[in-house]
Structures are given as structure tokens and as C-alpha cells.
C-alpha positions in Angstrom: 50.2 2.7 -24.8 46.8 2.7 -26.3 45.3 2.3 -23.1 46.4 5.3 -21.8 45.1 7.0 -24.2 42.1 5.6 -24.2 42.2 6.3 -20.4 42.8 9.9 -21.2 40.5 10.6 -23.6 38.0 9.4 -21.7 39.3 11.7 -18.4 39.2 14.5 -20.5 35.3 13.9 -21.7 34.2 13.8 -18.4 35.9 17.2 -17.5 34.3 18.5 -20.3 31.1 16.7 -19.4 31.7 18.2 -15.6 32.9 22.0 -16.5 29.2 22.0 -19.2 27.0 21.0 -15.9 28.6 23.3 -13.9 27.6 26.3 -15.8 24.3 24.8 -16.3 23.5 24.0 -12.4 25.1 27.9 -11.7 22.2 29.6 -13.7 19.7 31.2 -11.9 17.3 28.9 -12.2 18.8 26.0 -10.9 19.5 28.0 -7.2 17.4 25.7 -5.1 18.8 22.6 -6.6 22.6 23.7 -5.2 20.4 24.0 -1.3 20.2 19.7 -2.3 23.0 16.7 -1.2 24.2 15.2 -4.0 22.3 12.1 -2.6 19.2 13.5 -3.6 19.5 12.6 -7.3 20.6 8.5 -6.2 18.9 5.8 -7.2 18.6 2.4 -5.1 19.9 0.7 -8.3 22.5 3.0 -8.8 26.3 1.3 -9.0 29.5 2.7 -7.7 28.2 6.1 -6.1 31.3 8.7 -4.9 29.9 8.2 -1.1 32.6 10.9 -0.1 30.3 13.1 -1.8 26.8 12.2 -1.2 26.3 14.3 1.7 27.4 17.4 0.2 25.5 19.7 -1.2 25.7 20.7 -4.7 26.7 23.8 -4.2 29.7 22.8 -2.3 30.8 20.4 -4.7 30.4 22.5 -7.3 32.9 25.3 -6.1 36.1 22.7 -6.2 38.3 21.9 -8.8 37.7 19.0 -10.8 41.2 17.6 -10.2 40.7 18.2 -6.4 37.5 16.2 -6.3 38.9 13.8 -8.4 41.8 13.4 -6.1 40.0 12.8 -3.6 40.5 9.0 -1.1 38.2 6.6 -2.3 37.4 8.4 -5.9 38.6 6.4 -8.8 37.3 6.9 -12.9 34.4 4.7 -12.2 33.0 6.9 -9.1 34.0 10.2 -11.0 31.6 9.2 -14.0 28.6 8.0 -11.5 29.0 11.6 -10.0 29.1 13.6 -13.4 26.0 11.7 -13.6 24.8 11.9 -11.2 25.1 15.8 -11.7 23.6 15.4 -15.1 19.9 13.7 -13.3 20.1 17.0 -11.5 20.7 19.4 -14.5 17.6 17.4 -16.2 15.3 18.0 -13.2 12.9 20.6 -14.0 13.4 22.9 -11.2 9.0 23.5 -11.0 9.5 19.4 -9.7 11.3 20.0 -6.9 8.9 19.7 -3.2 8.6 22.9 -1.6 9.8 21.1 1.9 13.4 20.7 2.9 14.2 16.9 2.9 17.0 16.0 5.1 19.6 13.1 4.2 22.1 11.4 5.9 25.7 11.3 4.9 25.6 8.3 3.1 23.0 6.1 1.9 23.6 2.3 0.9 24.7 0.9 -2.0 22.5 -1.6 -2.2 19.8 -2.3 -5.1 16.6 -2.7 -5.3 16.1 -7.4 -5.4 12.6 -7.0 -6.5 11.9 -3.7 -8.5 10.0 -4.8 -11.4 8.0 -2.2 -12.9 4.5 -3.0 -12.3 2.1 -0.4 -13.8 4.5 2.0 -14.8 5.9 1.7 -11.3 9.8 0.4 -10.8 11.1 0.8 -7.3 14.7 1.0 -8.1 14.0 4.2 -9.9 12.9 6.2 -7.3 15.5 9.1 -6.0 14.8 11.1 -3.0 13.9 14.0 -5.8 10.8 11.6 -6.7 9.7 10.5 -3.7 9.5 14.5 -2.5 7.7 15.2 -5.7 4.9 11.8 -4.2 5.1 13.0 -0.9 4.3 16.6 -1.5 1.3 15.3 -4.0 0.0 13.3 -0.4 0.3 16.1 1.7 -1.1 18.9 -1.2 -4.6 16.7 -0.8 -5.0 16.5 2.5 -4.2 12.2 2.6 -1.9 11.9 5.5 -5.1 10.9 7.8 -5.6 7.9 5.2 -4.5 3.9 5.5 -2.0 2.9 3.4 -3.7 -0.4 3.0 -6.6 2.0 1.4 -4.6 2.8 -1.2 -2.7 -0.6 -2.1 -2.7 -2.0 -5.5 -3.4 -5.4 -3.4 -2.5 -6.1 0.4 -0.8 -9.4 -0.6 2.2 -6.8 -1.5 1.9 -5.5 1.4 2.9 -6.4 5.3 -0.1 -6.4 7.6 1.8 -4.5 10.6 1.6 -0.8 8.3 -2.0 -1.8 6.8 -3.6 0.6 9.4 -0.1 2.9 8.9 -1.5 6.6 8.4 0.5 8.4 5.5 1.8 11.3 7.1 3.8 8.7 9.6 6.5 8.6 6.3 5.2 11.8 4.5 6.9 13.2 7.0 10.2 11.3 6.2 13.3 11.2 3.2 13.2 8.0 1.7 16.9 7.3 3.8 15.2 7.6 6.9 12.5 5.1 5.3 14.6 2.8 4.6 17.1 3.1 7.7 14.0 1.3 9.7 13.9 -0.8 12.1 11.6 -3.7 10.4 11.7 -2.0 6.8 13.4 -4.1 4.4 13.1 -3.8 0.7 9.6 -5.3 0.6 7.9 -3.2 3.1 9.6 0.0 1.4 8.4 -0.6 -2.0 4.8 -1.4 -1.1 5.0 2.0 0.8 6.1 3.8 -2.3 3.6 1.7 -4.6 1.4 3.5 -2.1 2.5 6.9 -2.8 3.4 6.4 -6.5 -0.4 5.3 -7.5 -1.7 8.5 -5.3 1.1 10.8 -7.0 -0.1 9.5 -10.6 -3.7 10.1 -9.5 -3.4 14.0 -8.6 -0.2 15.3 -9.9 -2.3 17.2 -12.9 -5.2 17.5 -10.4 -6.1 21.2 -10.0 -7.9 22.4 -6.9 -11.3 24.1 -6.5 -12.5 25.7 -3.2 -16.1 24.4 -3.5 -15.3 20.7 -5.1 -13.2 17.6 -3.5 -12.4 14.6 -5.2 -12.2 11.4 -2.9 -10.1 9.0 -3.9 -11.3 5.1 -3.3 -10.7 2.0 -4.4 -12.7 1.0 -7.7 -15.1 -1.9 -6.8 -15.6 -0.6 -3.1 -16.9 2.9 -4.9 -19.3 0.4 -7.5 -20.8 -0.8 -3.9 -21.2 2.4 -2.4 -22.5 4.3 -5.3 -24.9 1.2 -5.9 -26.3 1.1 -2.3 -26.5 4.9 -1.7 -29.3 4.9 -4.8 -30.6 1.5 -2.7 -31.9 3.3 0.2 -32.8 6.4 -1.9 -35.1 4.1 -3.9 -38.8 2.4 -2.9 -38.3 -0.4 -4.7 -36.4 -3.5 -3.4 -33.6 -5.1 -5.2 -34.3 -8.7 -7.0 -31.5 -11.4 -5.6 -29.7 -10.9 -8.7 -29.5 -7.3 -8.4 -28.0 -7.9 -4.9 -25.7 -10.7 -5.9 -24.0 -8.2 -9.3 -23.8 -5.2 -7.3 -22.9 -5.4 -3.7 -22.1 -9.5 -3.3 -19.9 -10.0 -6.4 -17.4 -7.0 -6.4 -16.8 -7.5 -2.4 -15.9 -10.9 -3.2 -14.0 -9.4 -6.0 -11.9 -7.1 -3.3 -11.8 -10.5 -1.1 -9.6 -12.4 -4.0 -7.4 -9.1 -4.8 -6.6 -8.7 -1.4 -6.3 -12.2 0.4 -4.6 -15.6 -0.5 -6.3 -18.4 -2.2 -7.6 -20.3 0.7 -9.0 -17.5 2.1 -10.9 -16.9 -1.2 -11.9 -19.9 -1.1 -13.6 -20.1 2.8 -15.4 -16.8 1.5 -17.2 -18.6 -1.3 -18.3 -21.7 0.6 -19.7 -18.9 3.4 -21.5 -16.8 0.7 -22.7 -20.3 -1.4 -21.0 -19.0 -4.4 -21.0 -22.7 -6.0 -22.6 -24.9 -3.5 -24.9 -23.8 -0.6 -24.4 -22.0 1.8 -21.8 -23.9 4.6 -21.2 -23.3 8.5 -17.8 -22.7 9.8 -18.0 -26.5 11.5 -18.7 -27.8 7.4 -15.7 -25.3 6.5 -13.6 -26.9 8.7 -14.3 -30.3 7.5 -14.1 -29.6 3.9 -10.6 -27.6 4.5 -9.2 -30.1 6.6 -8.8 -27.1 9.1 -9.5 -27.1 13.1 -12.3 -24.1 13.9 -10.1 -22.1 15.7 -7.8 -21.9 12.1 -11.1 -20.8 10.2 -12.2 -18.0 12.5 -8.9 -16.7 12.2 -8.7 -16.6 8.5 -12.8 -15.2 8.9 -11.0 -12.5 10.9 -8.3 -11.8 8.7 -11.5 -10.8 6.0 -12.8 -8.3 7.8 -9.4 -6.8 8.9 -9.4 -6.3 4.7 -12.7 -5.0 4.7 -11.8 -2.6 7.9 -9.0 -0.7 6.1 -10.7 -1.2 2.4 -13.9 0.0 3.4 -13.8 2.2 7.0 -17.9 2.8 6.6 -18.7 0.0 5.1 -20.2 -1.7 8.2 -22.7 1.6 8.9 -23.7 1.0 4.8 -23.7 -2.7 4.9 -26.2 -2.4 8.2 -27.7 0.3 6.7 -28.8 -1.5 3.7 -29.8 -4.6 5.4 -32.4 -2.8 7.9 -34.1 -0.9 4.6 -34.4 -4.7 3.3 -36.1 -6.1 6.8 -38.5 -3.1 6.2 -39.4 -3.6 3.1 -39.9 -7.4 3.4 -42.3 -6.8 5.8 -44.5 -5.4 3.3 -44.2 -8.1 0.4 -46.2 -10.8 -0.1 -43.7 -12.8 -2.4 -39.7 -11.3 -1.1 -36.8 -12.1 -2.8 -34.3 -14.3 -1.3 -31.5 -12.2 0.5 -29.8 -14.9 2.5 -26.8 -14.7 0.4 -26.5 -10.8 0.9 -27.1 -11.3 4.8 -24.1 -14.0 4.7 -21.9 -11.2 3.0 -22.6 -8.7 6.2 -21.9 -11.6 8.4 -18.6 -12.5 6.2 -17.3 -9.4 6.1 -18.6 -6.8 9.3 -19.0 -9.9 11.5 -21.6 -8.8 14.7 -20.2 -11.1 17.4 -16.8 -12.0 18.0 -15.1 -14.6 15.5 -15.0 -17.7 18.0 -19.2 -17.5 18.6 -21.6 -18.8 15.9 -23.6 -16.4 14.0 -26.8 -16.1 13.3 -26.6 -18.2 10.1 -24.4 -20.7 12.0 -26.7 -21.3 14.9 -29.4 -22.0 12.2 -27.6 -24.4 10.7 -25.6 -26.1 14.0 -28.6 -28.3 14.6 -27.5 -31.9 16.0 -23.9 -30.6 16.7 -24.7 -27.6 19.1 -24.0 -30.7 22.2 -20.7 -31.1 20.1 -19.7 -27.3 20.2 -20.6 -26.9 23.6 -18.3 -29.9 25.1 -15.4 -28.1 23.2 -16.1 -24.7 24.8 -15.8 -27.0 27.7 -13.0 -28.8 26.4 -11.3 -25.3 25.9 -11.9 -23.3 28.9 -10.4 -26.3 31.2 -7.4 -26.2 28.5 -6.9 -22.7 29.0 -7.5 -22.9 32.8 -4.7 -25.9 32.6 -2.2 -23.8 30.9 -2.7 -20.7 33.5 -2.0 -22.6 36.3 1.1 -24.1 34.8 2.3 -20.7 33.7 2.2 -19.6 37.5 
């Protein structure tokens, strides 16, 4: 007996909670949140949602009776209270937050949560409704980002698949966060390194006014140090001391490098820039990774894919700098060492294809250039050998 009135007390505090929200979400104010589907204001982590209801609009569930929805196949007390609430996120959503563009949503949207939303700087994937995501969206589109990399923009690309590195913005600007995740190839990882994307650009210029004769460019921290560094370089007669080179350009690249790529990785790019030891080929990488050279100029490549999508003109700069360097040599008796800097161009914006030896490794080759050409040899036969048993 004290159950059921447990049961009804509890009934009649969520018709009291529902007929209150009502009125509130009737005011004038509130007219273009009644234009939204309920499933606007649903979390990934949310429990329990009324799925009848999700693809109805606000105002249309707001015009029946609360013992008519409540009647409804499929609606129980548990899915009644995550709809009241679900009603009450939409009642405590400034209407001023709301994206000026429609966003579209399906019927229904899945159930299920989020496996890895940890907040990481104030950013929790399982929190994010299609309500925020139009507010990060809108902030994308507002500034004039959807041209940009998402890679640009990434906290780290570890996080992040390589596939949508070189993914423009506007290809899920453009998008609810149902159709996001109703991919092909998007699972839970991929989706919330795409809305770390957007969440750490929406932080960024939410309270960001506009004026018609300023921009503001948005860029990744030690990739600005660089170019702020080595736009004064070329400005300046003087040349750099190897020290100067090493702190300001070398340093926070390599930086970048070991945000953005796995340990071994990190470690190839410090035995090619001589961080701790000198300076070492790709045939002494090899040998000191236990790694064939084929495996080292792919992970080589893999750097300057980073480099390509974290710094677009860094190669012009990079070459840019270098040349001023040549010039200036020229005219010193006594000029510091930059070997180290020309190792990071190499490293990172690579002239030749990965596969042929570089300047710095043809220098160093010396009695194994016989050895690397009888592998070329060794390959091309390979190659020819596997072509002919294709056919």
C-alpha cells in the first residue's frame, strides 16, 4: 500500500513538474524553441529517452494532455521523467544560444552512451546535445573556418583518425550531430575528436566580437612561436647564433612532433635532428630501431603529413629562412653551425621523395652507397617479380 502511494505521489510531481514547463516553454520568448524535436535537448549519455517522442517537435508535444502522452505504447514512469527533463534542459536554454540555422534530426537517435567521454579541458563528449553542437557549429561558420583542417585545430592528432586529418570543417558544419554520428566509418572515437575540434574553436570565439578592418587567425601555439620568430629572421641583418636557431624554430617543432606523433616516431626525429647524439642517416636509424628502411621512410613520411596539416606554409617559411641563411653565410668569415636547422627542413618538408637519400644522407652514405644501390636492385626485380605474377 505504501508503494502506491509512493507511486502516486511521485506521478503527481511530475504533472506538476510538466503543467510549470508548459507555461514557461508557451511564453513568447521561448517561440523558436517549440520550431525544435524534442531530440534536440538529448544527450549521448542520456538513459531511458521516450523515443516515441524524440521526433516531435516541442510544440506538438506540448498541445497533448499529459495523461494522453503518458498513455502512450512504450511510455512507462521512467521515460515520462527523462521527458519532463528533458523539457526542463529546454526551458533552461537561453533562447539568445540557440543557432540561427535549422538543424534537421531524425526520428530517433540511439541510446547509446558515450564509452570514452572524459572531460578533458573542460570538454566531456557525452554532454553535448544537438543544442550545443549548433551553438559550435554556428561559432565555425560565424568566422569564416569551414576552409580549415580539422587536424589544424586538434588538441593532438594521436586523438584523432588520420583519414579526416585533411577533413575541411564545413564537410560536418554543414551537419546535426545525428547525421554525424549515423556515418559510415564514424564510431564514438572519430565523433568525439571531431567535436574536440569544434568545442576548442567554439571556446576560442564565442565572446569574440567582430571588427571590419581586424582578423584574428587562429593557430596552433608553438607553430605561431615559429612563425612569429622567423618572420622577424628575414626582417633582420643579423644572422641567428646556433642556439638561437635550435630555441626558436628547432625545439618547438620537435615540440609539435611529440604532441602529435607516437613515441617511436619521436624518437626517429631526435636521432635525425642529433638532439642527444649526432646527427644519424636513415640506414643508422634503421639499425638502431631494429627497423627495415622502407619502415623508417614511412614513419619519416608520417612527420611531414603532421607538419602538412599543422603548418600549410610552413615549407615556403622553412625554405624561405634557409636561403636568407646561405646568403648570409656567404658573407661571414666565422658562420655559425646550421646543420641541425637544415636537418629540421629535411625532417619535416622533405625535398625528394621518402625512399631517396637526402642531401644529409648522401653525405653521410659513404662505404654503403654499393650496399643501397644493390637493394634498389634487389627491389625493382622484386617488384618486377610480383607484376608478373599478378598477371
Amino acid at each position: 500500500m505504501s508503494f502506491t502511494k509512493t507511486a502516486s505521489v511521485e506521478e503527481l510531481q511530475v504533472i506538476g513538474r510538466f503543467e510549470s514547463l508548459r507555461k514557461i516553454l508557451h511564453s513568447d520568448q521561448y517561440i523558436d524553441h517549440l520550431k525544435k524535436p524534442l531530440a534536440y535537448w538529448a544527450l549521448p549519455a542520456d538513459r531511458r529517452l521516450p523515443l516515441a517522442f524524440l521526433g516531435r517537435t516541442l510544440e506538438d508535444l506540448l498541445r497533448v494532455p499529459f495523461a494522453e502522452l503518458s498513455g502512450t505504447p512504450g511510455i512507462g514512469q521512467k521515460k515520462i521523467s527523462s521527458f519532463v527533463k528533458l523539457l526542463a534542459r529546454a526551458a533552461n536554454t537561453d533562447p539568445s544560444d540557440l543557432p540561427t540555422e535549422t538543424i534537421e534530426l531524425p526520428a530517433i537517435i540511439a541510446q547509446s552512451g558515450e564509452t570514452n567521454g572524459k572531460s578533458v579541458g573542460g570538454f566531456s563528449a557525452a554532454s553535448v546535445s544537438e543544442v550545443v553542437w549548433g551553438q559550435w557549429r554556428a561559432s565555425v561558420l560565424k568566422h569564416g573556418l569551414g576552409s580549415e583542417k580539422l587536424g589544424r585545430f586538434a588538441p593532438t592528432l594521436r586523438n584523432m583518425t588520420r583519414v579526416i586529418w585533411s577533413t575541411q570543417l564545413e564537410a560536418y558544419s554543414q551537419l546535426s550531430l545525428s547525421d554525424i554520428r549515423s556515418m559510415k566509418t564514424h564510431g564514438e572515437k572519430r565523433v568525439r575528436a571531431i567535436l574536440e575540434v569544434f568545442h576548442g574553436i567554439h571556446v576560442l570565439t564565442s565572446s569574440m566580437g567582430t571588427q571590419e578592418h581586424l582578423v584574428v587567425r587562429i593557430v596552433p601555439t608553438r607553430i605561431d612561436r615559429v612563425e612569429q620568430w622567423i618572420g622577424h629572421a628575414l626582417q633582420t641583418p643579423s644572422i641567428p647564433t646556433t642556439q638561437e636557431l635550435f630555441t626558436s624554430v628547432v625545439e618547438p617543432l620537435l615540440e609539435q612532433i611529440r604532441n602529435d606523433a607516437t613515441q617511436q616516431i619521436a624518437n626517429l626525429a631526435e636521432n635525425r635532428l642529433g638532439i642527444s647524439a649526432p646527427i644519424t642517416s636513415v640506414r643508422q636509424c634503421a639499425r638502431a630501431m631494429g627497423l627495415t628502411r622502407a619502415r623508417v621512410y614511412q614513419l619519416l613520411n608520417e612527420i611531414n603529413d603532421i607538419m602538412a596539416v599543422r603548418w600549410p606554409n610552413g615549407r615556403h617559411q622553412m625554405y624561405e629562412l634557409r636561403e636568407k641563411l646561405a646568403e648570409d653565410i656567404k658573407q661571414m668569415e666565422q658562420p655559425p653551425d646550421v646543420i641541425q636547422f637544415h636537418a629540421a627542413v629535411e625532417l619535416l618538408f622533405p625535398g625528394n621523395r621518402r625512399g631517396a637519400a637526402g642531401p644529409l644522407d648522401q653525405a653521410m652514405l659513404g662505404e654503403d652507397e654499393e650496399e643501397v644501390e644493390v637493394e634498389s636492385v634487389q627491389a625493382t626485380a622484386s617488384q618486377r617479380k610480383q607484376l608478373v605474377e599478378a598477371q
